[in-house]
C-alpha positions as CSV (number, residue, x, y, z in Angstrom):
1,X,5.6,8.7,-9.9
2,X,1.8,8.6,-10.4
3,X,-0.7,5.6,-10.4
4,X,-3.8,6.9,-12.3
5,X,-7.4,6.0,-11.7
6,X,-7.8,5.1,-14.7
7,X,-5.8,2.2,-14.2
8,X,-6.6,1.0,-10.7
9,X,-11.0,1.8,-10.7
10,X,-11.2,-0.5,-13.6
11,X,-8.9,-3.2,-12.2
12,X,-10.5,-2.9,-9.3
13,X,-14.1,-3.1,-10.8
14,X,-12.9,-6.0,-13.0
15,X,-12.2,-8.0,-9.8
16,X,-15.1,-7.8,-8.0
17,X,-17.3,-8.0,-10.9
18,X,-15.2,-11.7,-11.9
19,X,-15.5,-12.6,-8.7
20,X,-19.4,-12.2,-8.5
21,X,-19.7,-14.0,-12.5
22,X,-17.3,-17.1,-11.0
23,X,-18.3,-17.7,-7.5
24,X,-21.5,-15.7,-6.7
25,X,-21.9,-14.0,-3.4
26,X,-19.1,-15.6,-2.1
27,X,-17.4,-14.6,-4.6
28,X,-17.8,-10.8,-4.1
29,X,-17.9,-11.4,-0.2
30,X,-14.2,-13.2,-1.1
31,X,-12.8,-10.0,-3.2
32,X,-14.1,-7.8,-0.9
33,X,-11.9,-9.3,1.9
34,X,-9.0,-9.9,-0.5
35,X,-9.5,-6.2,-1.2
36,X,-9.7,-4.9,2.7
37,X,-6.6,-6.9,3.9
38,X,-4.7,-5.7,1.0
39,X,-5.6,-2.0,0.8
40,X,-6.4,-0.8,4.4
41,X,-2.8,-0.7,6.1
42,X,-2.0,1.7,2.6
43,X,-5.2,3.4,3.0
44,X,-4.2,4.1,6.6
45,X,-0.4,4.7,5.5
46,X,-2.3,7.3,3.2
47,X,-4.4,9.0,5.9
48,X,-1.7,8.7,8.5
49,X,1.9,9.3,6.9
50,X,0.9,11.1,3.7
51,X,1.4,8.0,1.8
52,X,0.6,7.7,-1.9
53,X,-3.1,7.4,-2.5
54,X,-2.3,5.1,-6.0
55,X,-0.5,3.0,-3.8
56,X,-3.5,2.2,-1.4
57,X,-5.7,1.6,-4.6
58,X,-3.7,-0.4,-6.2
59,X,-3.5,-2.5,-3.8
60,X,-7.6,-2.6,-3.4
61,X,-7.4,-3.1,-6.9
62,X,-4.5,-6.4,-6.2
63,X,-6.4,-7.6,-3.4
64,X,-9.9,-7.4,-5.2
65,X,-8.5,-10.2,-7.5
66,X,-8.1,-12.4,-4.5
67,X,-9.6,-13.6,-1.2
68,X,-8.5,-12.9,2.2
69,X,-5.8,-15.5,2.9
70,X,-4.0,-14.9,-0.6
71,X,-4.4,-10.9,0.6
72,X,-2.3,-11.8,3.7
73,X,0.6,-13.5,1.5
74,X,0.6,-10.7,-1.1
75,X,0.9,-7.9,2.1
76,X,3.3,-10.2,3.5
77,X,5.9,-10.1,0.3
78,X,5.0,-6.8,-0.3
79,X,6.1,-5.5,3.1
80,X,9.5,-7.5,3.1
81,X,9.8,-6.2,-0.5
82,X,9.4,-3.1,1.0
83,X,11.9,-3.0,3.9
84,X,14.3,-4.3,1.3
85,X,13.2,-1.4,-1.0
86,X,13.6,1.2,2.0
87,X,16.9,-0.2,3.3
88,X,18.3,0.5,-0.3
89,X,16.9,3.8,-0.5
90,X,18.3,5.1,2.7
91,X,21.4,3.6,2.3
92,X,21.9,4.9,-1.4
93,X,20.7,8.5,-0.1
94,X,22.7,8.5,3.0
95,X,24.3,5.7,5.0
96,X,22.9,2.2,6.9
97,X,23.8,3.8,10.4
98,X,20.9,5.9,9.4
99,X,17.9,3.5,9.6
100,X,17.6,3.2,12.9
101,X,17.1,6.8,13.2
102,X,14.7,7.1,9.9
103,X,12.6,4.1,11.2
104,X,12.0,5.5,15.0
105,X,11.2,8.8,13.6
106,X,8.3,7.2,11.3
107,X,7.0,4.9,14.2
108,X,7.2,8.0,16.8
109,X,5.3,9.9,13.9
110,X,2.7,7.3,13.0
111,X,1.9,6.7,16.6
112,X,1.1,10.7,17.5
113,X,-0.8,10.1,14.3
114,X,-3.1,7.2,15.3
115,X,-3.2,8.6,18.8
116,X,-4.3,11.9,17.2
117,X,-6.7,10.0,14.9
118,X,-8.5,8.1,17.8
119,X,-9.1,11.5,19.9
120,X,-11.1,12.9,16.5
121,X,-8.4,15.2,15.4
122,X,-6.8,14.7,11.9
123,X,-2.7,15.4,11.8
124,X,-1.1,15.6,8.2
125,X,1.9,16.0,6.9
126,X,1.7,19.6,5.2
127,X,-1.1,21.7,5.8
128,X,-3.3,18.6,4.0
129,X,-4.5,21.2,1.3
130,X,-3.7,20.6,-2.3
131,X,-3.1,23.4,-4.5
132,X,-3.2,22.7,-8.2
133,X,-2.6,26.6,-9.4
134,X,1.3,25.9,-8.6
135,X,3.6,23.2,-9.8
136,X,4.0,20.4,-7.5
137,X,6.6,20.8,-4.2
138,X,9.7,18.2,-4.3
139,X,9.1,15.1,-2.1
140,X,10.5,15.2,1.5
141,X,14.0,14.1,1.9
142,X,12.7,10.4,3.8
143,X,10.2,9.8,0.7
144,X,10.6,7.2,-1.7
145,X,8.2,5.6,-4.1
146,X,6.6,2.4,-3.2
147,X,5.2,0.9,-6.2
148,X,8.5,-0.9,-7.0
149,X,8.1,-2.6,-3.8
150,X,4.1,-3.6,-4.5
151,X,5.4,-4.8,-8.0
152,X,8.4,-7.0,-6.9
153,X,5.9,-8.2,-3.8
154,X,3.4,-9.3,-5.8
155,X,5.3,-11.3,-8.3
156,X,7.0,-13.4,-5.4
157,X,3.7,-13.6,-3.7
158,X,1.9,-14.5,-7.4
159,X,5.0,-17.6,-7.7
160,X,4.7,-18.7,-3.9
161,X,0.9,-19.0,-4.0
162,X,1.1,-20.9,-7.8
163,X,3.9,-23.0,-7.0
164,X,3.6,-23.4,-3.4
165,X,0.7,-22.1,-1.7
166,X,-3.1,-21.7,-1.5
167,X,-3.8,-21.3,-5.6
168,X,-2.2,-24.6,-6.8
């Protein structure tokens, strides 16, 4: 349930640095915005939601491999890999008449978040403090991890933009 550093820095690294050796400036200025479309809507689902922080960099790390437009398809497959992913989830925990109720609740929540964001004030989930003297606290009932979803995303995205879109 973890994505280490180890793994995503270097990946993440690895990217930029290949795209600097291959296309120059543009290059980095490309991975860069691969990078950002890629890894800000989980860097804000981390600061926001209490998403998972190995999520948001390994997609930095995904998107660092690419430019901006290929970014957009990999979030694109990633998010419906997601809503698949969550709509299995919730129905294998509790029941489809549920998801309705579990998807207002996160919008209603992610607003007062952004809202509470924009005025300067910081809301999280918890008291926002990690405490590594005791063992770590089960996941909330709606949490499920996400990184299934990112994989499964980014192998569709990987086959529609060989086969079919902006790599061929």
């Amino acid at each position: 349930m973890r994505i280490p550093n180890w793994l995503t820095l270097p990946l993440l690294l690895a990217g930029i640095t290949y795209a600097g050796l291959t296309g120059g400036w543009e290059g980095v200025r490309a991975a860069l915005g691969g990078a950002a479309i890629t890894g800000s809507i989980f860097v804000l689902g981390y600061a926001m939601a209490g998403g998972g922080a190995g999520d948001a960099k390994l997609m930095l790390a995904i998107g660092s491999w690419l430019n901006f437009r290929q970014g957009l398809v990999v979030m694109f497959f990633v998010a419906v890999c997601g809503l698949v992913w969550a709509i299995i989830v919730v129905t294998k925990r509790s029941s489809l008449r549920e998801m309705p109720g579990y998807f207002l609740g996160s919008l209603g929540l992610n607003l007062f978040q952004l809202r509470s964001l924009m005025r300067g004030r910081s809301f999280h989930i918890g008291d926002g403090r990690a405490d590594t003297s005791q063992p770590p606290k089960e996941r909330p009932k709606h949490w499920y991890p996400y990184a299934p979803a990112i994989f499964v995303g980014t192998a569709v995205a990987w086959f529609w933009l060989t086969h079919f879109g902006f790599l061929r």
